[in-house]
N, C-alpha and C positions, 0 to 999 in steps of 0.2 A: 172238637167241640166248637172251637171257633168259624168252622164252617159250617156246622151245623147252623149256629147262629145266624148268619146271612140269609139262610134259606127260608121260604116264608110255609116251607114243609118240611119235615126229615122224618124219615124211620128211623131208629134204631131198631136194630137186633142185636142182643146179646149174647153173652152169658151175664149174671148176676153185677160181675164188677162193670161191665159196659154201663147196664141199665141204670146202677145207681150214681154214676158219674151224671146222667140226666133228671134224674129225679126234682132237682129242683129247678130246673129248666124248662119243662113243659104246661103246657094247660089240656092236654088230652093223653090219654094214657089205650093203648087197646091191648088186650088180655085175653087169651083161651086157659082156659083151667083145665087141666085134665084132671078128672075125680079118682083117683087113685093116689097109691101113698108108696112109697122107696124105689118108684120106679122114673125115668128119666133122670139126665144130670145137668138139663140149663131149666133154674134156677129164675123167679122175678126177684127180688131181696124184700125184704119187709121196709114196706111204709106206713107210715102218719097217715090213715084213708080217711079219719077226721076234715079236712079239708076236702077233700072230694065226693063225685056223685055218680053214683055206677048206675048205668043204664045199659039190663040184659037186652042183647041183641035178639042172640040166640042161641037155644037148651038142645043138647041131641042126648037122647036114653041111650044108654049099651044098648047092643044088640048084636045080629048076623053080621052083622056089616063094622060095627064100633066095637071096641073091646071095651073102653071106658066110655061112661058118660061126659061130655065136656058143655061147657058152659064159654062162650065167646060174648065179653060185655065191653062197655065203653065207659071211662073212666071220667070224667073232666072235673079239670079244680073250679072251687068254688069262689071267688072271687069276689 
């Protein structure tokens, strides 16, 4: 964390406990959703999205090619 800090970028990638270790650390958040349910096992954790403002990127429908639909948005707090 404390390196993260220095850096005037980070990603993180998680699982769950990574990402909420940064939750209150960042001012931009990026997200893929996969629209399905009991499948995969990394996890974002639930946050307060009250303070923040989600701007969809972009939407891809299931198809040939997708097995689920996903949704890729841009998160930033509101300040």
């Amino acid at each position: 964390i404390a390196y993260a800090e220095a850096c005037d970028e980070c990603w993180v990638i998680g699982g769950a406990q990574i990402y909420g270790m940064f939750l209150d650390r960042v001012q931009e958040i990026h997200v893929t959703t996969v629209h399905t349910s009991g499948s995969g096992d990394v996890k974002f954790p639930d946050w307060d999205r009250s303070g923040w403002e989600e701007n969809i990127v972009e939407k891809i429908e299931a198809d040939g090619n997708n097995e689920h639909s996903t949704t890729y948005s841009i998160w930033t707090k509101i300040i």
